[in-house]
C-alpha positions in Angstrom: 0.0 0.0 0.0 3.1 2.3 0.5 4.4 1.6 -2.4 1.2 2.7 -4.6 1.2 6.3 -1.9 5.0 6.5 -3.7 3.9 5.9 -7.5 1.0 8.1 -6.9 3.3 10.9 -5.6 5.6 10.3 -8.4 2.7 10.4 -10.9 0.9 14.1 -9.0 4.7 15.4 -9.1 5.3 14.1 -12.6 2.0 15.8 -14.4 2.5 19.0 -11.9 6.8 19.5 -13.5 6.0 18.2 -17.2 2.8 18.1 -18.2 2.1 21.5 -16.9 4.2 23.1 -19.6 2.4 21.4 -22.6 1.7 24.1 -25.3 -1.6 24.4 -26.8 -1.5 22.2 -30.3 -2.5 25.6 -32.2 1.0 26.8 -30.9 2.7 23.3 -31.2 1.5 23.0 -35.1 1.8 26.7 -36.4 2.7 26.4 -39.6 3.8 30.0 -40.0 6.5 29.4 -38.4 7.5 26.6 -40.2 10.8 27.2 -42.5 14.4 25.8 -43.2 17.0 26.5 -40.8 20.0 28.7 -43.2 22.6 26.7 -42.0 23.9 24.2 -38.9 24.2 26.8 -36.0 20.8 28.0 -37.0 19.2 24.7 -36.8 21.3 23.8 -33.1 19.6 27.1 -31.8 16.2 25.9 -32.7 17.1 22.5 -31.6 18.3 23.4 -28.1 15.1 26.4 -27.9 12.6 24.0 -29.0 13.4 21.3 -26.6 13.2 23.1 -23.8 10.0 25.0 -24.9 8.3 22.1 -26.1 9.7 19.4 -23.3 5.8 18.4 -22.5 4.6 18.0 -25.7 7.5 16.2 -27.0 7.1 13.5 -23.7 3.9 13.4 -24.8 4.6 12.0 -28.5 7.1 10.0 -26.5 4.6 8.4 -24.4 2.0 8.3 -27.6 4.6 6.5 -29.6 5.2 3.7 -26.4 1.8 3.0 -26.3 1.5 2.5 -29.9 4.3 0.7 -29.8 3.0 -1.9 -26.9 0.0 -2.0 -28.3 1.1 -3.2 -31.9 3.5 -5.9 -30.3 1.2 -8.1 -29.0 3.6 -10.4 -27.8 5.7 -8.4 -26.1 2.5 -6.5 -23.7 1.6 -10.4 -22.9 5.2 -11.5 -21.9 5.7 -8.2 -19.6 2.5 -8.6 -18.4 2.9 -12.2 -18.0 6.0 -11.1 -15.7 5.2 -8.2 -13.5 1.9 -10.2 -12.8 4.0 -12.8 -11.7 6.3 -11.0 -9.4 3.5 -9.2 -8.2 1.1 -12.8 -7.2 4.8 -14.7 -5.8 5.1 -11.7 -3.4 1.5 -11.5 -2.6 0.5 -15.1 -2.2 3.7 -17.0 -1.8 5.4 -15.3 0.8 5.9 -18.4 2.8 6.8 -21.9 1.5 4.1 -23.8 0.8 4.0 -27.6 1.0 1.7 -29.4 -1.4 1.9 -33.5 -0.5 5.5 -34.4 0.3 6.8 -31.6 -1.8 7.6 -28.0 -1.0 7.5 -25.1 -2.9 9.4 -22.1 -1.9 9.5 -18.8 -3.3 13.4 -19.5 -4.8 11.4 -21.8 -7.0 8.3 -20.1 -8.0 10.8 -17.1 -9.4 13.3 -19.3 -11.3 10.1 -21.0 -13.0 8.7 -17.4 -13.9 12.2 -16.9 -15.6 12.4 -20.0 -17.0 9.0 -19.1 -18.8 9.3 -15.7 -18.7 12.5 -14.5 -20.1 12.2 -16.5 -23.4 8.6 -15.7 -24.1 10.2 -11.8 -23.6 13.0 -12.8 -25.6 10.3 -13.6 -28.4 8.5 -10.3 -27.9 11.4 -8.6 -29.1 12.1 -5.2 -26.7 15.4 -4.5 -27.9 14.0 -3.8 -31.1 11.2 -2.0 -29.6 13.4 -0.1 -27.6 15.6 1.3 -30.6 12.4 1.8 -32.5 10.8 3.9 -30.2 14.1 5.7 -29.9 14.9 6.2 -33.3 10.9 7.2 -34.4 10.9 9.5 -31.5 14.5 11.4 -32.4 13.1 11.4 -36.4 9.5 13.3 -35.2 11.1 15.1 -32.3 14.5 16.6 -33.8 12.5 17.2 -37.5 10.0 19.4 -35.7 12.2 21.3 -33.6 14.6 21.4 -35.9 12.1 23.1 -38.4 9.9 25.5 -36.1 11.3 28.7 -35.6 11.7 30.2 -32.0 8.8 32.6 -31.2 9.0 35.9 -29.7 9.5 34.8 -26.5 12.9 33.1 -27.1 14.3 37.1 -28.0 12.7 38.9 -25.1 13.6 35.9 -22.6 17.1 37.6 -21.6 15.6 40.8 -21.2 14.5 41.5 -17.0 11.7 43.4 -16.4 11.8 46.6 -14.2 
């Protein structure tokens, strides 16, 4: 129960830091200010501007793009699942060794069975690949659009301090 009071803290403090500074899309998909950096130091200033100025919105396309990304690996959302539900019911219900006939069953062994069934049928579900996709899709969508949206008005008048 202490633990979900943590992950619930985590996810209040989480949407309250990042999700607060999502942009509205009509900001996030102007297409006025859509246009080719001149050269490499141009593009490196929109980079590093954009990133910070669009950091919600761009760990929300993250997020989008997991989901996706789970959802069209079938195998892979049934392995992990197949896992943490495991871990989860061995430290709920098996806590103490439990002796069916003359045999007994221990914890040690309920683990190394989930592993033994576990870590192939994950193996199968391919993260690795997942894992570079998500990476690689994310860096294409998230680089290309800040890459090509030049800074507003604020980005000039941030330095200046108000009287």
């Amino acid at each position: 129960m202490e633990q979900l009071m943590k992950v619930g803290d985590f996810v209040r403090g989480f949407r309250e830091q990042r999700l607060s500074t999502l942009k509205s899309p009509m900001d996030f998909f102007d297409h006025r200010q859509v246009s080719r950096p001149k050269d490499l130091t141009e593009a490196t200033s929109r980079i590093t501007h954009n990133t910070r100025y669009f950091s919600g919105n761009y760990l929300l396309i993250i997020a989008l793009l997991a989901i996706y990304a789970m959802l069209t690996n079938p195998l892979l959302l049934i392995s992990l699942g197949f896992l943490a539900g495991g871990f989860a019911a061995i430290n709920r219900f098996a806590s103490e060794p439990i002796q069916i006939g003359s045999m007994v069953i221990t914890q040690k062994s309920l683990y190394i069975t989930l592993f033994v069934i576990g870590l192939p049928l994950l193996y199968l579900g391919s993260p690795v690949s997942t894992f570079f996709w998500l990476v690689g899709s994310s860096a294409i969508l998230i680089l290309g659009h800040a890459c090509l949206m030049e800074p507003g008005l604020e980005s000039e008048y941030g330095n200046v301090e108000t009287v």
